[in-house]
C-alpha positions in Angstrom: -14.8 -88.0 94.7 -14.8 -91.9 95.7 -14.7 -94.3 93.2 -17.4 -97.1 92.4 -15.0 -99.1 94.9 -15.2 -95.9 97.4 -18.9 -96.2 97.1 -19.4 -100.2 97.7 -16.6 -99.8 101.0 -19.0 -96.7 102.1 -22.3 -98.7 101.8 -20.5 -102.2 103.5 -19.0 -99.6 106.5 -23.1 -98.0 107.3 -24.1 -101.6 107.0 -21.4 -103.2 109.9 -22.1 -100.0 111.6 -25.9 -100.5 111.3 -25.7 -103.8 113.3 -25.2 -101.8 116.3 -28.4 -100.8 116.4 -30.0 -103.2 118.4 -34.4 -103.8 118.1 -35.3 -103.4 122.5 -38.1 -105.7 121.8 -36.0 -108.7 119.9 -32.7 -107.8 121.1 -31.1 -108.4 117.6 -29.5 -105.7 115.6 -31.3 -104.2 112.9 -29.3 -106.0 110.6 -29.6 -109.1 111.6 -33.4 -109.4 111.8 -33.5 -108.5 108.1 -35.3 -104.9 108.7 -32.8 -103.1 106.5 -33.9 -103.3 102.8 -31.9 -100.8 101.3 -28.3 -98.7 102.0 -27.5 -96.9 98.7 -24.9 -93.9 98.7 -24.5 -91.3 96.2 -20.6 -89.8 95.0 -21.4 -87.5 97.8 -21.3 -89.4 100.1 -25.9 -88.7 101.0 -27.3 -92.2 102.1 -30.8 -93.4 101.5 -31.9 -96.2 103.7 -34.6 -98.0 103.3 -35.8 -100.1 106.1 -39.0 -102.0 108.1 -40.4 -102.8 111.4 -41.3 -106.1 112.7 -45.4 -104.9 112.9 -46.9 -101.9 111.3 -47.5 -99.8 114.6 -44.6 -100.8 116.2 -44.1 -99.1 118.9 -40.1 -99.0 118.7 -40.5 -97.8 115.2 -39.2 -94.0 115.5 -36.8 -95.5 118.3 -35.5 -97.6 115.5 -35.3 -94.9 112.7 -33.9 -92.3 114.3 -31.1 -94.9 115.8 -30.3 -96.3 111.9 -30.2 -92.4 110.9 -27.7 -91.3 114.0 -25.3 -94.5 113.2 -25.0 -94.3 110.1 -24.5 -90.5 110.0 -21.6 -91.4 112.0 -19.6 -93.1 109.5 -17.0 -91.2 108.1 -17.8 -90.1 105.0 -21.3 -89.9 105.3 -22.5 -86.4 104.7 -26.5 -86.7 104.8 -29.1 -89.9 105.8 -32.3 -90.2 105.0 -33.7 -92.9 106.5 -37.4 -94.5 104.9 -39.8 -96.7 106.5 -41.7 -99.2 104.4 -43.6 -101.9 104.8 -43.4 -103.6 101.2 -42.7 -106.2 101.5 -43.8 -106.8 105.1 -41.1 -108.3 107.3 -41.2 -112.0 108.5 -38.8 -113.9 110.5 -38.0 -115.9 107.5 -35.6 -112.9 106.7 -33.4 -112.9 109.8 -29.8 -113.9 109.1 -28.7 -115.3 112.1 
């Protein structure tokens, strides 16, 4: 089983992968637009994801899910991903990084 330490590398290795995944409509990665809220994993290695869309309705929005869930299922050590969509609190540009 991975240690707390196991479990922070785990969470930081979905997140670099997760900036892959790039929005078509903005061109930006996921990450860096500020649409992921959330990566938490468990000892097992189950992720929970919690993440937004630019609009409610967006048309890219099961594009986008399905993408985060597929790249970060592909980490090593990942054994399940559940990926959540939320709109609480509704994204703004104010919350891209770069």
């Amino acid at each position: 089983m991975p240690d707390a330490s196991g479990h922070a590398n785990l969470t930081e290795r979905v997140r670099q992968q997760l900036s892959m995944v790039i929005d078509p409509e903005m061109g930006r990665s996921v990450v860096d637009m500020g649409l992921i809220y959330l990566i938490e994993a468990d000892q097992a290695g189950d992720m929970h994801i919690m993440m937004t869309t630019t609009t409610r309705g967006c048309p890219a929005s099961t594009f986008l899910t399905q993408a985060v869930q597929a790249c970060a299922a592909s980490v090593s050590g990942v054994r399940s991903v559940e990926v959540a969509l939320t709109y609480t609190p509704p994204w703004n540009p104010s919350m891209m990084t770069s």
